[in-house]
KOLDRENSE-366214 format. One record per atom (N, C-alpha, C, O): x, y, z; residue in one letter. Coordinates in steps of 0.001 Angstrom, whole numbers. Last residue first. Example, Ala and Ser with C-alpha at 12.3 -4.5 7.8 and 13.67 -1.06 7.14 Angstrom:
<sites>
SITE:12850:-2250:7080:S;
SITE:13670:-1060:7140:S;
SITE:12900:30:7870:S;
SITE:13409:1138:8039:S;
SITE:13190:-5690:7800:A;
SITE:12300:-4500:7800:A;
SITE:13200:-3300:7800:A;
SITE:14236:-3319:8465:A;
</sites>
This chain:
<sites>
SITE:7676:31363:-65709:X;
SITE:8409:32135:-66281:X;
SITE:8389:33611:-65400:X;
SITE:9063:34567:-65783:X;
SITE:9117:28369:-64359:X;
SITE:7684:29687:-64310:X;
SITE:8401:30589:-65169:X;
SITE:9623:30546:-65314:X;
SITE:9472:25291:-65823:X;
SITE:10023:26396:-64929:X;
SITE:8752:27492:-65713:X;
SITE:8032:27530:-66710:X;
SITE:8611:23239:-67272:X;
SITE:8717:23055:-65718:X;
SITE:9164:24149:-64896:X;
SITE:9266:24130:-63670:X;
SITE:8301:23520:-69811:X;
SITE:7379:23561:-69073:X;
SITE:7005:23945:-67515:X;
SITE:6086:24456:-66875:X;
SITE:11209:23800:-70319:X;
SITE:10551:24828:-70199:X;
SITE:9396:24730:-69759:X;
SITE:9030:25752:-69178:X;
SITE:12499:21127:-70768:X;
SITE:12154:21304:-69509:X;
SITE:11411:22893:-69442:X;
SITE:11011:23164:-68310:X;
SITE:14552:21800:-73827:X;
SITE:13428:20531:-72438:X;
SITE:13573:21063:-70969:X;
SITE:14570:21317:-70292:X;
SITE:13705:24962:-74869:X;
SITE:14839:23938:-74312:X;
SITE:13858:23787:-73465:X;
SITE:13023:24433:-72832:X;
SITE:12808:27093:-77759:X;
SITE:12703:26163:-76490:X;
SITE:13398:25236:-76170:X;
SITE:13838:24521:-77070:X;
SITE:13387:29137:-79726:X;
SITE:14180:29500:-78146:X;
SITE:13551:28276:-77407:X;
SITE:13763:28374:-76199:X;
SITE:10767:28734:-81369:X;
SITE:12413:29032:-81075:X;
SITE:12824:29589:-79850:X;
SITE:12367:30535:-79208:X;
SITE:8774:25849:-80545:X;
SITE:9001:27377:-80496:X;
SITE:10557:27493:-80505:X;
SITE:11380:26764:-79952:X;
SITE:8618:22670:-82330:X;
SITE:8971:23480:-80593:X;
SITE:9292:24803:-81064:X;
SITE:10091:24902:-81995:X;
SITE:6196:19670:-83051:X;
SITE:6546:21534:-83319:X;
SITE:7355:21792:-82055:X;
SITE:7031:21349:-80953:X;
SITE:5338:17487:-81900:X;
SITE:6778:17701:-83251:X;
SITE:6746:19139:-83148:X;
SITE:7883:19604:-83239:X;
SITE:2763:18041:-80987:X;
SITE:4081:17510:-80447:X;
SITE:5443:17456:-81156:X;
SITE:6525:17373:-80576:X;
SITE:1059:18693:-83123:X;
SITE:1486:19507:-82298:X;
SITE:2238:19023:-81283:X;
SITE:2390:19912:-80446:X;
SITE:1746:16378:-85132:X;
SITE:2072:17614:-85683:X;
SITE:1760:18744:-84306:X;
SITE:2328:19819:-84502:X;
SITE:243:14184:-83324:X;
SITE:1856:14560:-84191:X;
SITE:2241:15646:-83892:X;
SITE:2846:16032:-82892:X;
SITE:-1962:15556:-82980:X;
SITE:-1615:15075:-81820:X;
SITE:-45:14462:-82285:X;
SITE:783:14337:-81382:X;
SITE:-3213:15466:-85184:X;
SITE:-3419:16632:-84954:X;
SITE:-2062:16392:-83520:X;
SITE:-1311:17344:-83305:X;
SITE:-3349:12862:-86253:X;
SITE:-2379:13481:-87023:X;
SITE:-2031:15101:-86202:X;
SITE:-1029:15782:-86423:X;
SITE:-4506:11633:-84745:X;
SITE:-3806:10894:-84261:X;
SITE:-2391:11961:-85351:X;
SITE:-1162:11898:-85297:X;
SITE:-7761:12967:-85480:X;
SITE:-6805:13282:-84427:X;
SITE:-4892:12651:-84038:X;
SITE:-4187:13210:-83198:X;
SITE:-7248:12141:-88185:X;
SITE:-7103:13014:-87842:X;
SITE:-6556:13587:-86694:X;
SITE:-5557:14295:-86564:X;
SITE:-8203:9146:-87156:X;
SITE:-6956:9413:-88211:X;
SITE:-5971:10825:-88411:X;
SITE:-4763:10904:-88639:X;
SITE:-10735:9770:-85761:X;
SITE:-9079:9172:-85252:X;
SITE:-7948:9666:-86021:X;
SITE:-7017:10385:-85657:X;
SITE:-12035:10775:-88487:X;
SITE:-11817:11432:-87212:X;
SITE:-10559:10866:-85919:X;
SITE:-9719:11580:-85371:X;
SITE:-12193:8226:-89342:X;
SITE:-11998:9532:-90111:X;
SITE:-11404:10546:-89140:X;
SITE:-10258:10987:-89224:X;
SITE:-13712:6795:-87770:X;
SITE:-12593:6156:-88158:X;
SITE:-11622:7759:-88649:X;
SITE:-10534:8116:-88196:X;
SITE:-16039:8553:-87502:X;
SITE:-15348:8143:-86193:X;
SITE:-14209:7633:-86729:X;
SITE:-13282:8069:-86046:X;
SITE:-17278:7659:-90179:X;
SITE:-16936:9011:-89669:X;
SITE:-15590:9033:-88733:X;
SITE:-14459:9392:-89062:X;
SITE:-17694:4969:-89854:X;
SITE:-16617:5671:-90662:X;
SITE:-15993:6547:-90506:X;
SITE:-14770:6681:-90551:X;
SITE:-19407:4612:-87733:X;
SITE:-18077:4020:-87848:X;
SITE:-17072:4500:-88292:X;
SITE:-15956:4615:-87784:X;
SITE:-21602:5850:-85871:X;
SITE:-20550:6719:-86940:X;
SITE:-19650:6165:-87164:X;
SITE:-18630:6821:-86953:X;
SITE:-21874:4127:-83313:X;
SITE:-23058:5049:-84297:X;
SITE:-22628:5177:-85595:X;
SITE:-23272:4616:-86482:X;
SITE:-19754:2425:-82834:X;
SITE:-20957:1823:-83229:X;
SITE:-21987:2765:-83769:X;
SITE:-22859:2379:-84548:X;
SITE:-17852:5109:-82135:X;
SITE:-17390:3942:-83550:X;
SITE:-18746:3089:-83659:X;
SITE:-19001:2967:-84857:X;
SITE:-17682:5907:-79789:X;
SITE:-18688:6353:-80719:X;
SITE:-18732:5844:-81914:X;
SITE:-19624:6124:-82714:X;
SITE:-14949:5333:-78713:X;
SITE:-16553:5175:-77913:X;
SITE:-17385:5107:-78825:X;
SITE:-18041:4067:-78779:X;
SITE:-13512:6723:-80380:X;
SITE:-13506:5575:-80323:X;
SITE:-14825:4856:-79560:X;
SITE:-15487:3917:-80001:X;
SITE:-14665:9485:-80056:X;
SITE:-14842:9008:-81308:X;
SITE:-14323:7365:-81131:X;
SITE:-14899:6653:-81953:X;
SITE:-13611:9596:-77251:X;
SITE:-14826:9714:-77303:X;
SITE:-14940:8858:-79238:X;
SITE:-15309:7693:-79385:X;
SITE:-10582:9493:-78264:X;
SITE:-11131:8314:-77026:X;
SITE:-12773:8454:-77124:X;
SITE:-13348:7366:-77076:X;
SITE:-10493:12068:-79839:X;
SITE:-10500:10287:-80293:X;
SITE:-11011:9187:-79717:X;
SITE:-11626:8242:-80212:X;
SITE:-10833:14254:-78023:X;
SITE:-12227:13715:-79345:X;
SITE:-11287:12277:-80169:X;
SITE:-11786:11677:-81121:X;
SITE:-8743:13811:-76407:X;
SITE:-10122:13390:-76253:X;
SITE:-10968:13095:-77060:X;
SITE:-11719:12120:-77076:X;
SITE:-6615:14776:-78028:X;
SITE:-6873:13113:-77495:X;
SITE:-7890:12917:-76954:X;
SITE:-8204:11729:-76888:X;
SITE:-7291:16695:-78674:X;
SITE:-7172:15790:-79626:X;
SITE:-7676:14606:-79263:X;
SITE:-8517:13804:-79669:X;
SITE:-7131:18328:-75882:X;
SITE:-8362:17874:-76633:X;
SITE:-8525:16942:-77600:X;
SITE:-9577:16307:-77659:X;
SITE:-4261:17989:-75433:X;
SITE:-5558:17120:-75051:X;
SITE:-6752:17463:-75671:X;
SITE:-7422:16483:-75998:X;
SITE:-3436:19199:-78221:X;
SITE:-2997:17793:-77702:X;
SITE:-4230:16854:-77037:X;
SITE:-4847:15861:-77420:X;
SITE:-4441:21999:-77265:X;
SITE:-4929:21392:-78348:X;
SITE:-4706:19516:-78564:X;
SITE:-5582:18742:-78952:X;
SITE:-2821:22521:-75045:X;
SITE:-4327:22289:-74917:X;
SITE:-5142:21829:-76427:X;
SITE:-6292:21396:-76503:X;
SITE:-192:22724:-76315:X;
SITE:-684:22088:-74987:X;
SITE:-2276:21272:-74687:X;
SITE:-2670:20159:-74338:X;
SITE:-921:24639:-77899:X;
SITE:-931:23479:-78535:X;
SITE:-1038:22686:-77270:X;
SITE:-2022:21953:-77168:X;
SITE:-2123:27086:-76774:X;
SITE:-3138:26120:-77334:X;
SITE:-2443:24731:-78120:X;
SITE:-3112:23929:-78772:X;
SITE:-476:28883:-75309:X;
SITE:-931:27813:-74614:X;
SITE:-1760:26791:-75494:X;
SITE:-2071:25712:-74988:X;
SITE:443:30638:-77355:X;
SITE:1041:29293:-77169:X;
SITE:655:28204:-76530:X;
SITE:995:27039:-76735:X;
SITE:-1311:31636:-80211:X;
SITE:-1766:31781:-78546:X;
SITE:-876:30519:-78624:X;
SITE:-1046:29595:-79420:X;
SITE:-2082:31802:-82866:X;
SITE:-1105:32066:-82183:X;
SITE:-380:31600:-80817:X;
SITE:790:31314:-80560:X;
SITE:-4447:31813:-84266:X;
SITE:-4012:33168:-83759:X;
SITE:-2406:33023:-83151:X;
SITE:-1663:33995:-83012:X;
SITE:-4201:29080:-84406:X;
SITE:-4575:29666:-85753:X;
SITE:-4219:31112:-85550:X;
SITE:-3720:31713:-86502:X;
SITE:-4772:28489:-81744:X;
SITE:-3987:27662:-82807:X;
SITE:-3580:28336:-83830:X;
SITE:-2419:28131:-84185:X;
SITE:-7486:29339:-81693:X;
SITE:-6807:30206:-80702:X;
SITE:-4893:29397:-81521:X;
SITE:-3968:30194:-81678:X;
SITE:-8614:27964:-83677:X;
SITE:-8864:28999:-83620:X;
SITE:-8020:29742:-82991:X;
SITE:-7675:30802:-83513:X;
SITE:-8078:25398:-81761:X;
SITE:-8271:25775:-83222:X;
SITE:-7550:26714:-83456:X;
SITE:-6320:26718:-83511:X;
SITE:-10058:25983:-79282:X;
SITE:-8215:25723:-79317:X;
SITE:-7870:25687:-80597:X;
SITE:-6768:26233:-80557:X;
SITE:-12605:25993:-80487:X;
SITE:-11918:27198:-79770:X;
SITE:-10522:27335:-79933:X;
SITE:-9880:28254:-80441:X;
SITE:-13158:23599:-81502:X;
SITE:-12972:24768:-82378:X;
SITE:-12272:25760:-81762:X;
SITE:-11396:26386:-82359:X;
SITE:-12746:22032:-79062:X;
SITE:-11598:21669:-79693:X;
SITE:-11838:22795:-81131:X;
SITE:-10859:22922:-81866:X;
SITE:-15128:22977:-77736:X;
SITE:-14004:23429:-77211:X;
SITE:-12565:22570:-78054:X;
SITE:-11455:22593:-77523:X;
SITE:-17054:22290:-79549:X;
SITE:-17099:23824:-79424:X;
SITE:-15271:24017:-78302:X;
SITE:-14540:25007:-78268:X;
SITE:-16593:19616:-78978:X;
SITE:-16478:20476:-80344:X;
SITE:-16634:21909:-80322:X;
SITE:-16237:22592:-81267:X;
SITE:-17297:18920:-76251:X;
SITE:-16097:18921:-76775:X;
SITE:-15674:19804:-77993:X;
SITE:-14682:20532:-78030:X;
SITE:-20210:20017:-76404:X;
SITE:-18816:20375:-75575:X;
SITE:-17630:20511:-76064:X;
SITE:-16976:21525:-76305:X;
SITE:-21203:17997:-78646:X;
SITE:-21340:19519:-78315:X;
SITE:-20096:20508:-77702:X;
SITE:-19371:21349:-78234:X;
SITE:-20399:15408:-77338:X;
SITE:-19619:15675:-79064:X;
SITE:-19875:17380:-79340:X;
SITE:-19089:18043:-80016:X;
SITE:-22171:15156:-75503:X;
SITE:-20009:15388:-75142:X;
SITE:-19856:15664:-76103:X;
SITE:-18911:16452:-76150:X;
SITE:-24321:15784:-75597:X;
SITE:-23482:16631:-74936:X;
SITE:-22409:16975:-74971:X;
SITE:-21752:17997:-74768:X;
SITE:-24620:13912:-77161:X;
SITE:-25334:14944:-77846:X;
SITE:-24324:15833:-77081:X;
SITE:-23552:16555:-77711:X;
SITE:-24387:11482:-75738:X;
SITE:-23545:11635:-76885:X;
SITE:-23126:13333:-77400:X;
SITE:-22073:13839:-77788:X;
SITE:-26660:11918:-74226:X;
SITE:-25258:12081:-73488:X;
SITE:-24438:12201:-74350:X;
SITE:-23533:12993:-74087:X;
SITE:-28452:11504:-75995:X;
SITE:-28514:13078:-75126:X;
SITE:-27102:12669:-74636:X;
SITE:-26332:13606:-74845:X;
SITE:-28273:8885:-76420:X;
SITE:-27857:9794:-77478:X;
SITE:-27698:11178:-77229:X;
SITE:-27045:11954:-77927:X;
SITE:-26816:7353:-73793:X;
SITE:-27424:7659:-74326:X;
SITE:-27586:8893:-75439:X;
SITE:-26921:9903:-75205:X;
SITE:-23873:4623:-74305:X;
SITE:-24479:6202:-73235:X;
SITE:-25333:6723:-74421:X;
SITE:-24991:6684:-75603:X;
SITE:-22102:2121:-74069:X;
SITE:-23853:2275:-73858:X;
SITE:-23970:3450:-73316:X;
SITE:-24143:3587:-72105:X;
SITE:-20052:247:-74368:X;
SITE:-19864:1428:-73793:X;
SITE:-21341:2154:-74199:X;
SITE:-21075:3057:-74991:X;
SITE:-21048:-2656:-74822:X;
SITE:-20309:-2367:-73692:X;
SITE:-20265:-762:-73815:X;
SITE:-20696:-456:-72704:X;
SITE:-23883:-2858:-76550:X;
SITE:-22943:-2044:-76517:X;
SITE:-22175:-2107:-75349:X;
SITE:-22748:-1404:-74517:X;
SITE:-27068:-3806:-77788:X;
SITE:-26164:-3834:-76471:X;
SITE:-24934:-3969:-77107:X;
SITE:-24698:-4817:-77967:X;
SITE:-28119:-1054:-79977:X;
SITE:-28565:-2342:-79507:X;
SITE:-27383:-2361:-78507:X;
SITE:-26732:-1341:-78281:X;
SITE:-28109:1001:-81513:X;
SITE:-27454:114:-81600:X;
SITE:-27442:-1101:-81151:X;
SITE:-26920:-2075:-81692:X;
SITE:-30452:2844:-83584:X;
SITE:-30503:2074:-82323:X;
SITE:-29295:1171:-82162:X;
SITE:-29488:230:-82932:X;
SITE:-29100:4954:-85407:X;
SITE:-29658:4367:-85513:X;
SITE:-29573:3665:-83856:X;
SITE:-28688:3998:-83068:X;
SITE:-28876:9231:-85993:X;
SITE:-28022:7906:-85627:X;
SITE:-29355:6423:-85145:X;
SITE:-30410:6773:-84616:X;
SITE:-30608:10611:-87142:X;
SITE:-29674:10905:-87547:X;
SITE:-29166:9201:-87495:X;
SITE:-29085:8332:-88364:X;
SITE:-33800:11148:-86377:X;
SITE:-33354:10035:-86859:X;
SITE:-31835:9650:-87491:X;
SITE:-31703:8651:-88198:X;
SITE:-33423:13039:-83504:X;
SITE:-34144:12776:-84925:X;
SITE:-33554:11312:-85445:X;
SITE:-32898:10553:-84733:X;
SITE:-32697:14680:-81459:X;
SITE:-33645:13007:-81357:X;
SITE:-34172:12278:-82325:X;
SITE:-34967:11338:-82300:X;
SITE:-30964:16518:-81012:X;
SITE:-32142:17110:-81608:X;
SITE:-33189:15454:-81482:X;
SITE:-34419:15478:-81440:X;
SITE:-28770:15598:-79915:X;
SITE:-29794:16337:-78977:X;
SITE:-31091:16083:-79397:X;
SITE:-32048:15658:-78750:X;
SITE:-27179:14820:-82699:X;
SITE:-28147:13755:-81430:X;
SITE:-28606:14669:-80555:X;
SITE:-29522:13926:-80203:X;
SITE:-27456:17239:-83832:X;
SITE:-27984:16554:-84195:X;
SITE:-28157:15307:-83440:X;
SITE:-29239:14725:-83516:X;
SITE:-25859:18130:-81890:X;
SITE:-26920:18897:-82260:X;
SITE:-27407:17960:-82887:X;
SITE:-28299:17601:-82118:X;
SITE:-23309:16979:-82413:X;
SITE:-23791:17053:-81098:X;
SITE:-25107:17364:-80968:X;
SITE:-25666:16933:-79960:X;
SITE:-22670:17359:-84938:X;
SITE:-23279:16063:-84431:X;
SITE:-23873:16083:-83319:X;
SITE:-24850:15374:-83081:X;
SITE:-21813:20064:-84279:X;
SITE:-23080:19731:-85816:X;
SITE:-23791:18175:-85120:X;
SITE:-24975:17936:-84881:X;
SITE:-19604:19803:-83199:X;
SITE:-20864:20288:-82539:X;
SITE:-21851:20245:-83328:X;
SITE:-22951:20455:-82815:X;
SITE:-18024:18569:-85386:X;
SITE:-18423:17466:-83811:X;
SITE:-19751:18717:-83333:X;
SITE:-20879:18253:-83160:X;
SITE:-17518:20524:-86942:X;
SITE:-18527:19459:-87471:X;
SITE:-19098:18349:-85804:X;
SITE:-20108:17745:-85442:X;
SITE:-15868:22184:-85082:X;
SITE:-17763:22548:-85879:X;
SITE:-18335:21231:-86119:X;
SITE:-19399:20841:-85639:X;
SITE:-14113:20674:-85096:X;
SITE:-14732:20935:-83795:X;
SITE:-16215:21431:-84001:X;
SITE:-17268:21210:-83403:X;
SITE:-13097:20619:-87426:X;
SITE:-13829:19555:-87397:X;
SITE:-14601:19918:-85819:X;
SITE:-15653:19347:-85531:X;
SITE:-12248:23168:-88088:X;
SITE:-13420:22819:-88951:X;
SITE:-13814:21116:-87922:X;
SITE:-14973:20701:-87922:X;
SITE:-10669:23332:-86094:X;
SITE:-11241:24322:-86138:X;
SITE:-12607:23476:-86899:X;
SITE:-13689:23242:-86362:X;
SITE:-8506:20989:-86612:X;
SITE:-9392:21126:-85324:X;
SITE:-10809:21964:-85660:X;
SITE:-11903:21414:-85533:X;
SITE:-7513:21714:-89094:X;
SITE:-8388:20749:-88795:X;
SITE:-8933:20522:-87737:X;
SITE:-9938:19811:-87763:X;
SITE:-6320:24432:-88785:X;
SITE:-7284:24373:-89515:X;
SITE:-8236:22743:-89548:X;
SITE:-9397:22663:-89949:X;
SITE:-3973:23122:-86850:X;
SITE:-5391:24103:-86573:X;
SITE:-6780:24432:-87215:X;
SITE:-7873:24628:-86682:X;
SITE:-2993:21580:-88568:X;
SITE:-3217:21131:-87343:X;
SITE:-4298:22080:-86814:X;
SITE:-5392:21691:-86405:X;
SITE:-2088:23084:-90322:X;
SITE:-2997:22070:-91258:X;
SITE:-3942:21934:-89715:X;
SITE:-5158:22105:-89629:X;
SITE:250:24654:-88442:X;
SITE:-1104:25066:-89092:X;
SITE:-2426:24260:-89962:X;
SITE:-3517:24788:-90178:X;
SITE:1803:22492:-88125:X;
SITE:863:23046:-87322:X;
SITE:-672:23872:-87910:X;
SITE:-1894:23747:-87837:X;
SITE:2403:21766:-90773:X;
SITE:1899:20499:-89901:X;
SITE:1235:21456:-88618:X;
SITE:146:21095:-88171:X;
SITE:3982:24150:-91161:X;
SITE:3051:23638:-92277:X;
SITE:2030:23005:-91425:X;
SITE:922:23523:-91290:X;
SITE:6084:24354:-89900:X;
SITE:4622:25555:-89430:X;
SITE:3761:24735:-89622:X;
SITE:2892:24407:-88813:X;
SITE:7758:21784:-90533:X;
SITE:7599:22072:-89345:X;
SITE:6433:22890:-89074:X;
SITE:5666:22490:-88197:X;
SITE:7822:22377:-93223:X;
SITE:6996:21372:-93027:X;
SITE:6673:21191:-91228:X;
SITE:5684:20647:-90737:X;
SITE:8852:25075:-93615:X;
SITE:7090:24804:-94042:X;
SITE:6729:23527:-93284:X;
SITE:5625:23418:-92750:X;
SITE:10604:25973:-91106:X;
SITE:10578:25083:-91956:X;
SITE:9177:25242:-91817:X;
SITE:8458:25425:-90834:X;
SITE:11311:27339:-88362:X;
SITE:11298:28168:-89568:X;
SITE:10757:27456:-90776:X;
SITE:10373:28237:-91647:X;
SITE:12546:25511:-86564:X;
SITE:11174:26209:-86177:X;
SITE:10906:27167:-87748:X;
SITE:9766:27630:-87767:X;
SITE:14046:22629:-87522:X;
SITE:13925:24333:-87820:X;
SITE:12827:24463:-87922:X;
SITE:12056:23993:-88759:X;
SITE:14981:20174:-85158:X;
SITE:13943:20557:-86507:X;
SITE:13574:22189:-86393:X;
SITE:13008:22787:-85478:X;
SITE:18132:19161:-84453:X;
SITE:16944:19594:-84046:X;
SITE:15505:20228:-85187:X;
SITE:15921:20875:-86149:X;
SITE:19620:16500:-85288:X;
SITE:19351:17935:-85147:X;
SITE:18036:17998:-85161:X;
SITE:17131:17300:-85619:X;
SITE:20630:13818:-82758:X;
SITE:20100:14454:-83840:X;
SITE:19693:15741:-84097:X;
SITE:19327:16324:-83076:X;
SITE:23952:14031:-81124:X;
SITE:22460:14067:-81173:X;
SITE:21926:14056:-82623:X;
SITE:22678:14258:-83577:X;
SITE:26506:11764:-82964:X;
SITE:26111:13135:-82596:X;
SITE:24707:13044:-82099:X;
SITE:24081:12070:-82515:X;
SITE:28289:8771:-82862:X;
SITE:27255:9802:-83805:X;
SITE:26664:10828:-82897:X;
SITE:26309:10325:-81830:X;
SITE:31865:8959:-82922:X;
SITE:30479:8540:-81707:X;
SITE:29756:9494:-82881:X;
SITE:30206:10434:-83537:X;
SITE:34050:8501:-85447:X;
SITE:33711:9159:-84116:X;
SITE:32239:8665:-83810:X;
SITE:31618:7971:-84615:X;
SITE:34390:7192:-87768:X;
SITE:35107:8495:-87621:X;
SITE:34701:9548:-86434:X;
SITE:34861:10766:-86357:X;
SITE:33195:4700:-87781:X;
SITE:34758:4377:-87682:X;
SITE:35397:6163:-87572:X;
SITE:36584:6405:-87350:X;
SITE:30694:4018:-85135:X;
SITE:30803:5003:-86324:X;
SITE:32612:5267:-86796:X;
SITE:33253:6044:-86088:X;
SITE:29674:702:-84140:X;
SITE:30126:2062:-83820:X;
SITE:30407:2746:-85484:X;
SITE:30347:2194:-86583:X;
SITE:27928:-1138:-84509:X;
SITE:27450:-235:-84489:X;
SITE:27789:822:-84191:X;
SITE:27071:1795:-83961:X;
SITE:29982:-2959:-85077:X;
SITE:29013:-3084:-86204:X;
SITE:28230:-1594:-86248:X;
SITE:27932:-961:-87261:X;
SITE:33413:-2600:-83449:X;
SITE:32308:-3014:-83376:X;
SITE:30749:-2538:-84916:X;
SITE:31014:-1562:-85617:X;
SITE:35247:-696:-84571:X;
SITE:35591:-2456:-83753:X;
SITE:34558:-2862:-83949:X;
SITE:34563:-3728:-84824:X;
SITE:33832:1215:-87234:X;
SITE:34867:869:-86156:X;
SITE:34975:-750:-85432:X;
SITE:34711:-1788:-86040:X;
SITE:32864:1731:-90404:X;
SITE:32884:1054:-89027:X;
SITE:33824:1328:-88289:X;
SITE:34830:1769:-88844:X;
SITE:33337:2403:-92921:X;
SITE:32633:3453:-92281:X;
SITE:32603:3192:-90829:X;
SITE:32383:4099:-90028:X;
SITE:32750:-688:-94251:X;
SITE:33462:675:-94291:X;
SITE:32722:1516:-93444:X;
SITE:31518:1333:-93266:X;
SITE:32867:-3160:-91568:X;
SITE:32320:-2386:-92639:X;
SITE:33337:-1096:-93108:X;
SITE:34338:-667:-92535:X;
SITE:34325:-5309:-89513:X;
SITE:33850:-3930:-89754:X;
SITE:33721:-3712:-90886:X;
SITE:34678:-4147:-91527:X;
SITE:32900:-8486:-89162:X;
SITE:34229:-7722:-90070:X;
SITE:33447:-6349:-89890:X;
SITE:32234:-6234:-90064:X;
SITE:31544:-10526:-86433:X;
SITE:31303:-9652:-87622:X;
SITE:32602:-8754:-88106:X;
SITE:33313:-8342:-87189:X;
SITE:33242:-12467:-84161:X;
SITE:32101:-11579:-84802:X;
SITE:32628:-11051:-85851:X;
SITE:33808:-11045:-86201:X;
SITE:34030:-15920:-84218:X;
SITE:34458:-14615:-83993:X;
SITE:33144:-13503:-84472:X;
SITE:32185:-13916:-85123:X;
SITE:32722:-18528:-83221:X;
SITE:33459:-17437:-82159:X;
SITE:33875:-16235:-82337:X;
SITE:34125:-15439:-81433:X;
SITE:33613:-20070:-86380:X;
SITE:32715:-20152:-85221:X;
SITE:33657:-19304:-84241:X;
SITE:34887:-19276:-84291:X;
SITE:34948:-18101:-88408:X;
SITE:34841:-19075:-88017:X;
SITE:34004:-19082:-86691:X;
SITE:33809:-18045:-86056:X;
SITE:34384:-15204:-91481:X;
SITE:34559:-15785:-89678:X;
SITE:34407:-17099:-89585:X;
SITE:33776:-17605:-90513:X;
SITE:34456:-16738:-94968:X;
SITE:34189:-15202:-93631:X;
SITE:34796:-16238:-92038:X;
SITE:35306:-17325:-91769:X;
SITE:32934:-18563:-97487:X;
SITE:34183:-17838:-97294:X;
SITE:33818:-16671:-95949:X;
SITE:32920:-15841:-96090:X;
SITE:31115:-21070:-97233:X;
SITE:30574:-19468:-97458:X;
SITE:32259:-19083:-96977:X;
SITE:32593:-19526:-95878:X;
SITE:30557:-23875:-99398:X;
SITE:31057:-23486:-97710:X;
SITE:31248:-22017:-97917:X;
SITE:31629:-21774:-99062:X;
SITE:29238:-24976:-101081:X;
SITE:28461:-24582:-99453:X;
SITE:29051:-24060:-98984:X;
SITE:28618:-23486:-97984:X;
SITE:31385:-25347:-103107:X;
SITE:30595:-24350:-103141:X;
SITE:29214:-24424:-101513:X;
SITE:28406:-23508:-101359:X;
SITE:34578:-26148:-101827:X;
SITE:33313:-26723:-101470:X;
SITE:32341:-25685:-102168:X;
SITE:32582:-24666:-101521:X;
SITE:36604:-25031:-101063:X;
SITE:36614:-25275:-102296:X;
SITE:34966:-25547:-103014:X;
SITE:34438:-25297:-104098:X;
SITE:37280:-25614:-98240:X;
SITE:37188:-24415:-98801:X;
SITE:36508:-24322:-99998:X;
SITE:35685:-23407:-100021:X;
SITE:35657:-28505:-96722:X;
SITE:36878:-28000:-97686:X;
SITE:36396:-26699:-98491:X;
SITE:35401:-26669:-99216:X;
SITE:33985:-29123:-95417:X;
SITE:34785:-28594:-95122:X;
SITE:35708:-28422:-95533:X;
SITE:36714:-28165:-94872:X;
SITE:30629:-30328:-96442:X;
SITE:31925:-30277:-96254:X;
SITE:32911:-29945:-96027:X;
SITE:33508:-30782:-96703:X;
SITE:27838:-31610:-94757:X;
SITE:28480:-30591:-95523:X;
SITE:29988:-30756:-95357:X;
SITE:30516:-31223:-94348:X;
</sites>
């Protein structure tokens, strides 16, 4: 290649060693801000539809699906022909054991729902983990109910957003950690 300006290869800018030209809006450097340091980000208004919105969708999908997990639960108790033989399975628990945890769990991820749905602050805390349980179990459970179970991640992985993105007015980090 050639080194004459003129050259159409040769790209007009910096020479070997120097960095990048500030931009508009730049300072010395690419990633500074040329009219001051960028600020925290703001904080998300406890008042906003899409802020309640996402909680409340968040409750109303626990609620109904914690029914539908105890529907399943009942229906593997019951021994019927719901779910099929899977054959060898690294995570291998029997359909009474299925029957139990998808029972349990679902009557206790309707509860936190419900209690979601009233209000009660302790339930997003406790709605979180439950989320995250009926996924880790629904991931377990992906060889009975693939789809379902797929359906159900998707959900939880939305329920387990939307109650970590929410913060009550008046909360500042670290309120967990002090008694009230």
């Amino acid at each position: 290649m050639s080194e004459d300006p003129s050259h159409p290869d040769v790209l007009p800018g910096p020479g070997p060693g120097q960095g990048p030209r500030p931009g508009p809006g730049q300072g010395e450097t690419p990633w500074q801000r040329g009219d001051g340091p960028a600020g925290p980000a703001p904080a998300p208004d406890p008042g906003s539809l899409w802020v309640t919105g996402g909680v409340l969708l968040a409750g109303v999908l626990m609620l109904c699906q914690g029914f539908v997990a105890a529907l399943e639960g009942i229906a593997a108790l019951a021994d019927g022909d719901v779910y099929g033989d899977v054959g060898e399975y690294l995570y291998r628990i029997s359909l009474t054991g299925w029957g139990w945890i998808h029972l349990v769990l679902g009557v206790c991820v309707a509860v936190t729902g419900a209690a979601l749905l009233l209000g009660a602050r302790w339930a997003r805390a406790t709605g979180i983990l439950f989320a995250s349980l009926s996924l880790f179990a629904h991931f377990l459970f992906l060889p009975y109910a693939p789809l379902w179970s797929v359906i159900v991640i998707a959900l939880d992985i939305f329920v387990i957003w939307a109650l970590a993105a929410y913060r009550d007015p008046g909360w500042a980090p670290g309120d967990a950690l002090r008694r009230p």
